[in-house]
C-alpha positions in Angstrom: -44.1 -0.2 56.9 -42.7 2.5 55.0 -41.8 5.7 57.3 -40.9 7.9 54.5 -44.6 8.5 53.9 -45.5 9.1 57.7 -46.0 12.7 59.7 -42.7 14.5 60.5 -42.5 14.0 64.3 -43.6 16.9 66.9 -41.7 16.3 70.0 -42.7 18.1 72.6 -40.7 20.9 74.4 -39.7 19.8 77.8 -38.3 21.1 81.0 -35.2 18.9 83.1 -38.3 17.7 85.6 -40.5 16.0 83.0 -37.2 14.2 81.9 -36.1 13.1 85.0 -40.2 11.6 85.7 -39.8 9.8 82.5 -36.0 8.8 83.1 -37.6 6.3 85.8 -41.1 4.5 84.1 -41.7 2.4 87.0 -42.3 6.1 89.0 -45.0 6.2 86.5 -46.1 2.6 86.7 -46.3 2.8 90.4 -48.9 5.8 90.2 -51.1 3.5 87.9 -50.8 0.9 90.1 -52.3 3.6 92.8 -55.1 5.5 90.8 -55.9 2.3 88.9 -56.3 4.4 85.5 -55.4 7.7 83.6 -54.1 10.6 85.4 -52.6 13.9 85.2 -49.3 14.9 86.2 -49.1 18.4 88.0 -45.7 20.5 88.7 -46.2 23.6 90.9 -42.3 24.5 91.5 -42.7 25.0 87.3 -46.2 26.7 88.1 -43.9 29.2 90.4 -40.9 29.4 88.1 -42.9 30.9 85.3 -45.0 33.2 87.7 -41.8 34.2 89.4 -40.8 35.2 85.3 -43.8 37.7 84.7 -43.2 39.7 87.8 -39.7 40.0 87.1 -40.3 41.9 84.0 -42.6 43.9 85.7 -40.0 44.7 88.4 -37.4 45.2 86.3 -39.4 48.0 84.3 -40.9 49.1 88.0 -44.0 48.8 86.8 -46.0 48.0 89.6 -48.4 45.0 88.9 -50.4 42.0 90.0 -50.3 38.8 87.5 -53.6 36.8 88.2 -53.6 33.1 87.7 -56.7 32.7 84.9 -57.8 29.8 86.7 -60.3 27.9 84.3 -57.1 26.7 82.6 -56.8 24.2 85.2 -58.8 23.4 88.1 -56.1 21.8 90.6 -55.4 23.4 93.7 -51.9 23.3 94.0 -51.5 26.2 91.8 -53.5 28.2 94.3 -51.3 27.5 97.1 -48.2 29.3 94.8 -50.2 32.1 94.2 -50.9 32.7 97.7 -47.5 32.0 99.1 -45.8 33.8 96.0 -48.1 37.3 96.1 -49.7 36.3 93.1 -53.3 36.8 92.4 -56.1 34.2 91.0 -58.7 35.1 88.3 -62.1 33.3 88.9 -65.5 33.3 86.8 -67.7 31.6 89.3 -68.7 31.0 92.7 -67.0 27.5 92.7 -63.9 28.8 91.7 -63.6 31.7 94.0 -64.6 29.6 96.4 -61.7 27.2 95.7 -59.8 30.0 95.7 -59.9 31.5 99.2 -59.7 27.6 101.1 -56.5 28.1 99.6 -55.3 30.8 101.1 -55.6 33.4 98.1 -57.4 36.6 100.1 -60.2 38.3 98.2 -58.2 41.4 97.8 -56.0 39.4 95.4 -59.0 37.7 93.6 -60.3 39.5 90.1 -63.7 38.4 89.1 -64.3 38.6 85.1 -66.6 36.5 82.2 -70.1 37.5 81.1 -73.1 38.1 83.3 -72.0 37.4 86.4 -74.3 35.1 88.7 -75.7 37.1 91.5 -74.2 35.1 94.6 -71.0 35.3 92.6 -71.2 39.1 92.9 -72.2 38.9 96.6 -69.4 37.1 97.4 -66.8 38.6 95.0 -68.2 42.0 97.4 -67.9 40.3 100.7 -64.5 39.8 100.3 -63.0 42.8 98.7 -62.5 41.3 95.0 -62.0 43.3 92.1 -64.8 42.8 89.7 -64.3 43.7 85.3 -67.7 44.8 84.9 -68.7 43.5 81.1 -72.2 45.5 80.9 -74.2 48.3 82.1 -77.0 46.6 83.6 -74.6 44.2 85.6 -73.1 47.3 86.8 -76.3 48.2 88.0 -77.1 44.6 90.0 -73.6 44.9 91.3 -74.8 48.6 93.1 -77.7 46.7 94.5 -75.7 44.2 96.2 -73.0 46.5 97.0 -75.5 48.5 98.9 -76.0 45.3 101.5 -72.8 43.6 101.1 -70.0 46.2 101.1 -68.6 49.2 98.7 -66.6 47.0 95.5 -63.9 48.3 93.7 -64.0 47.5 89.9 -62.9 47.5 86.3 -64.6 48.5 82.8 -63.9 46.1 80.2 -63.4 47.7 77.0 -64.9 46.3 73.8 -61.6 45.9 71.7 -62.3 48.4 69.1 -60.9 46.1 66.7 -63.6 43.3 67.3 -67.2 44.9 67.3 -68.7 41.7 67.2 -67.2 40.6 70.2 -69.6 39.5 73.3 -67.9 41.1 75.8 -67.0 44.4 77.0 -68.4 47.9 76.9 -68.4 50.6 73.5 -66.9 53.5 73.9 -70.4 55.3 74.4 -70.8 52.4 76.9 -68.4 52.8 78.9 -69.1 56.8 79.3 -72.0 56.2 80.4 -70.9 53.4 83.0 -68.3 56.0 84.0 -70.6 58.9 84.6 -72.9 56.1 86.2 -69.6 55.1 88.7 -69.6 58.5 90.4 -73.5 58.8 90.8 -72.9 55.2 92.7 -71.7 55.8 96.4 -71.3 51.8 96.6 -68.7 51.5 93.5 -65.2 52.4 93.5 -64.0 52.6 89.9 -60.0 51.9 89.7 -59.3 51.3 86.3 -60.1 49.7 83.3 -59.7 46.1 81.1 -59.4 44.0 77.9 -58.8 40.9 76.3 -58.1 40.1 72.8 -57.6 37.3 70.9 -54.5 36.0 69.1 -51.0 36.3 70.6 -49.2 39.2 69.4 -47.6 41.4 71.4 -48.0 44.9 69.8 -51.5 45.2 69.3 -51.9 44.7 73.4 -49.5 47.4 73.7 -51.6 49.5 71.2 -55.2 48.8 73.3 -53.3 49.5 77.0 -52.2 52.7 75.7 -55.0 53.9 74.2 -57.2 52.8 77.9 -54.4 55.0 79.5 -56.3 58.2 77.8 -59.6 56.4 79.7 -57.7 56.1 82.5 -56.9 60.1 82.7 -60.0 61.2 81.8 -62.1 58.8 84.5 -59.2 60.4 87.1 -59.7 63.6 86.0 -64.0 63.2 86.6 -62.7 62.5 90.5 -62.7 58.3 90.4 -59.6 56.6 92.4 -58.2 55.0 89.4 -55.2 52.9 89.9 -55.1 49.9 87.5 -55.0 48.5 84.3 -55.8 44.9 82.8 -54.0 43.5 79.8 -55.7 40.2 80.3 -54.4 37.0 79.0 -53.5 35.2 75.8 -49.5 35.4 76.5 -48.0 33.3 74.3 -46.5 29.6 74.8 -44.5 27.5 72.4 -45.0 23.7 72.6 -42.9 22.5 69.8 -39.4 23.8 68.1 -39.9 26.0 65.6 -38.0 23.7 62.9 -40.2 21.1 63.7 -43.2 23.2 63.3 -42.6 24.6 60.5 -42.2 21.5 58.7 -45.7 19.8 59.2 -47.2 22.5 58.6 -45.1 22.3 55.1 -46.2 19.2 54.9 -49.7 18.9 56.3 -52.0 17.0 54.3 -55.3 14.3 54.7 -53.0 11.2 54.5 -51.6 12.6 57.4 -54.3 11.6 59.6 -56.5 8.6 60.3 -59.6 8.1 57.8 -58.2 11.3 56.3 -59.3 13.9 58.8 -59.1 17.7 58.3 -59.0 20.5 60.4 -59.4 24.5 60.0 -56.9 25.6 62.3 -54.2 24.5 64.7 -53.1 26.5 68.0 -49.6 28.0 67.0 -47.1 25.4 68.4 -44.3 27.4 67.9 -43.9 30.8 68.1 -42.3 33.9 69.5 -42.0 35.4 71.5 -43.6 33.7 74.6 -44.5 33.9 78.0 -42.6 36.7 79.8 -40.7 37.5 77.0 -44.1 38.5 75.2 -44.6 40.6 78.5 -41.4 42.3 77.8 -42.4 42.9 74.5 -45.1 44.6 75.0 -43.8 46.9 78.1 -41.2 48.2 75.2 -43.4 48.7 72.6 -42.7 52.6 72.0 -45.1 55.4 71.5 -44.3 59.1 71.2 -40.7 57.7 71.7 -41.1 56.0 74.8 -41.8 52.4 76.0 -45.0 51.6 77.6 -43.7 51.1 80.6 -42.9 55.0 81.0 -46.2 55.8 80.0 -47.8 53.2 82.3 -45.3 54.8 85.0 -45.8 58.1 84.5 -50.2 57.2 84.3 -49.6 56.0 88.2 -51.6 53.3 87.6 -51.0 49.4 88.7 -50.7 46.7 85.4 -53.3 43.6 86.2 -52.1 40.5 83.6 -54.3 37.9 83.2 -51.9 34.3 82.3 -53.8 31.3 82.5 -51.9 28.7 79.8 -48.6 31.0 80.0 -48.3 29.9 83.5 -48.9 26.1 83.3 -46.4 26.0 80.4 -44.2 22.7 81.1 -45.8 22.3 84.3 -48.1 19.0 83.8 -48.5 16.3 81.9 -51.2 13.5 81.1 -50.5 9.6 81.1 -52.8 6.9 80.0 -52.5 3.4 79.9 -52.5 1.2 77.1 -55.5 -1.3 76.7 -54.9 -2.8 72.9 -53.6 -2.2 69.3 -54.4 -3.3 66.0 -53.4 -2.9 62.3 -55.8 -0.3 60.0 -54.0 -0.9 57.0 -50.6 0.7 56.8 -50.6 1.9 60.2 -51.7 1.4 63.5 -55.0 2.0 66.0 -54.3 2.4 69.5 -56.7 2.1 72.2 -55.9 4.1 75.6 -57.9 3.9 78.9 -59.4 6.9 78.9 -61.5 9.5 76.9 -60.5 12.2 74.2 -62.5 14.7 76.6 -59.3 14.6 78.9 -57.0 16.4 75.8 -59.3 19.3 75.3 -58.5 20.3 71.9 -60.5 17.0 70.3 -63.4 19.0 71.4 -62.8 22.6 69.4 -62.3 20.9 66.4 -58.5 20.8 66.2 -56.0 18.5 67.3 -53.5 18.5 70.2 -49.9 18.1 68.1 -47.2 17.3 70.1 -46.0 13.9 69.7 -47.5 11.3 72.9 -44.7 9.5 74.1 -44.6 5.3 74.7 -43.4 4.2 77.9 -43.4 0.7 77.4 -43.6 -1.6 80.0 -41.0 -4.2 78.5 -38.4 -2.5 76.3 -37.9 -4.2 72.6 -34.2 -3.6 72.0 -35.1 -5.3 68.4 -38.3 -2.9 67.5 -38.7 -1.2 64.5 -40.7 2.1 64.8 -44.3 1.9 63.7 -46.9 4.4 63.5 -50.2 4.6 65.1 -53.1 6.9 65.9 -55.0 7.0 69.2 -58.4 6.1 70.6 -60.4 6.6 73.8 -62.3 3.9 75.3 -65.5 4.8 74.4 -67.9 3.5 71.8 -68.1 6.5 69.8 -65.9 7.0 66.4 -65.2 10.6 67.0 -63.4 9.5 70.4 -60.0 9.9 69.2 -56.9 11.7 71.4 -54.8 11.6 68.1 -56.1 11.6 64.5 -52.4 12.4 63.3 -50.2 9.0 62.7 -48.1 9.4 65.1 -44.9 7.1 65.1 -43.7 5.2 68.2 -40.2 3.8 68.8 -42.2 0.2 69.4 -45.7 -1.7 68.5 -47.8 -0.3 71.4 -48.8 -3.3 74.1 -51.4 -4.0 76.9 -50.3 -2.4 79.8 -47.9 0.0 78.6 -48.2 3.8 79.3 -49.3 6.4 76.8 -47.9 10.0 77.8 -49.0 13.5 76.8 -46.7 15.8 77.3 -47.4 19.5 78.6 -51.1 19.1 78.7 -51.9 21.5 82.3 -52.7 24.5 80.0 -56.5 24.1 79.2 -56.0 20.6 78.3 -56.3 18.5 81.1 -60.1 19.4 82.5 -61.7 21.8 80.2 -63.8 19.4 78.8 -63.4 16.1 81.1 -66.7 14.3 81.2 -67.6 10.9 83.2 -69.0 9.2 79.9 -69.5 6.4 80.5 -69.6 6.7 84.1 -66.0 6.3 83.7 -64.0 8.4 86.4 -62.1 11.6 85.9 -58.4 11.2 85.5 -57.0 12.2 89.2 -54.3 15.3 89.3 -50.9 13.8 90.7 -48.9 16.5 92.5 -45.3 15.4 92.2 -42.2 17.2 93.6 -38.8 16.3 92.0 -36.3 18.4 94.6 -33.6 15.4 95.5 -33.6 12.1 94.9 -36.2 9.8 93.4 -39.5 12.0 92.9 -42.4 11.6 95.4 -46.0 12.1 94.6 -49.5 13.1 96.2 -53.0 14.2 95.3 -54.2 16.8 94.6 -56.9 18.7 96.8 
């Protein structure tokens, strides 16, 4: 086939360890022989290395902070067990997942509970054990007293509606959240610390804009007598997945014949972009207002910086492998069908695509190959089950029983949307450590 008219490539960003995995395929083979079908990859030393990151910066600005893992980006547990033995805290939206939480070790002081109305056994236990709870309304501020009253006093947030998104479904107005202040000190059960936000989109400044601003709050809500002593940036921390160059030309180039049966889509997540991660962290502590960098100001408020990572921390650290069951010509490219279910790369299912390029690991290497391009499928019986629209090209004709990798998949992509259509089972997590010698795996709890 002609390659002139196919997709730039999208390689994937990747860290030594995801090399050195893929450096030895019968590692990988192995594990299939094991599980028997697809399954995730999981990293925690990465996990740690880019937690480790964030509260460097905030050291080395001594601002004094707490970065909670957001953990509906990933449900495995072995990113719980860094947090806990790395003084990191955990972000939960559920009783499951605070649950999950303290088996592994992560104490409740160290646990913030946030999302919409919260259920009340979630707030009962959130108040048993000495969570911080971002209240979103008035009238869960008020079940929260009720419970409080039986279950223990519970220190807590405001969330802020983001001024610049009224229509948002979370958070209080400002008239809101004066009322909910005055209501905090008629409240002997609720300890008001501080305040919190999240907004949308990952830029840097406009963070630093809304944390400043909530530092007025914060002085004003001190000044009324409450013990405030923290402040929530929430997530959306930046991660690139792709180099820029490489970015920059698909989207140059992005166009229906792109993609199999000549599929569209609105938007993409930004693949490449800057800066990320810590760095975006860093950006934002030195944003300057009245000639001074947030981090003075935050220093000077007293108060404690809560940052809310979920993706940002599993950057690099997993990746999602599924075996090969057939391929077949569609014209002038190829369809390849995987073991598995487009449910398991979670950006099928908010009507985008997942870009980086998956990578073949054959199981027989064709020194002769020509490279030949293909889209993916799932398993299932339905059309729409694809894991890659985009024609994607492969250094060899995909085979039975070769292995199909995703790379960098842990961040919301792995078990957002993972369903047992089918009654087919969810892909295990495989907890693999890479220090010395050949790499040795496990599952994860």
């Amino acid at each position: 086939m002609e390659l002139s008219t196919s997709p730039v490539r999208l390689p994937a960003l990747e860290q030594p360890w995801q090399r050195q995995v893929r450096a030895d395929p019968d590692f990988l083979f192995d594990i299939h022989h094991a599980v028997g079908g697809p399954f995730h990859v999981v990293h925690p030393e990465q996990f740690a290395a880019n937690l480790r990151a964030f509260q460097n910066v905030l050291a080395a600005h001594r601002v004094p902070g707490r970065v909670y893992f957001g953990k509906k980006a990933n449900k495995a547990g072995c990113w719980l067990d860094v947090a806990a033995d790395l003084a990191g805290s955990v972000d939960v939206a559920s009783t499951p997942e605070l649950v999950h939480a303290l088996a592994h070790g992560v104490r409740g002081a160290d646990i913030g509970v946030t999302g919409a109305a919260k259920s009340p056994e979630l707030l009962r236990l959130a108040a048993r054990h000495d969570c911080v709870v971002a209240v979103d309304a008035l009238d869960e501020l008020e079940r929260l007293a009720a419970i409080a009253a039986r279950s223990g006093r519970v220190r807590i947030l405001l969330r802020r509606l983001p001024p610049g998104a009224p229509h948002s479904r979370f958070g209080l107005a400002d008239g809101e959240l004066e009322r909910a202040i005055q209501r905090c000190g008629e409240l002997p059960e609720i300890e008001l610390i501080g305040f919190s936000f999240h907004l949308d989109g990952y830029q840097a400044r406009p963070r630093a804009e809304l944390a400043h601003d909530l530092l007025r709050w914060c002085a004003a809500a001190k000044a009324q007598g409450h013990p405030i002593s923290a402040l929530s940036l929430g997530g959306g921390f930046a991660c690139s997945y792709l180099g820029a160059d490489d970015w920059s030309a698909f989207l140059a180039r992005d166009h229906a014949e792109l993609f199999h049966a000549g599929r569209r889509f609105e938007r993409f997540y930004p693949y490449a972009q800057a800066p990320t991660g810590a760095a975006m962290l860093e950006a934002v502590l030195t944003t300057e207002f009245d000639g001074r960098p947030l981090a003075a100001h935050v220093r000077a408020a007293g108060v404690e910086l809560f940052l809310e990572p979920g993706r940002a921390l599993l950057i690099d650290a997993g990746f999602t492998v599924f075996p090969v069951l057939g391929f077949k010509r569609n014209a002038d490219y190829g369809i390849t069908t995987v073991q598995g279910l487009s449910m398991s790369v979670s950006e099928q299912w908010k009507g985008s695509e997942f870009l980086p390029d998956p990578i073949l690991v054959p199981r027989r290497i064709d020194a002769g190959a020509s490279p030949i391009a293909a889209c993916v499928g799932g398993s299932s019986c339905m059309e729409y089950d694809m894991l890659t629209w985009r024609k994607v090209v492969f250094t060899q004709r995909p085979e039975f029983g070769d292995l199909l990798l995703y790379p960098n998949t842990a961040g919301y992509q792995m078990d957002k949307n993972e369903s047992e259509f089918h009654q087919l089972p969810l892909p295990p997590k495989v907890v693999v450590d890479v220090n010395g010698g050949r790499p040795s795996w496990r599952l994860d709890r």
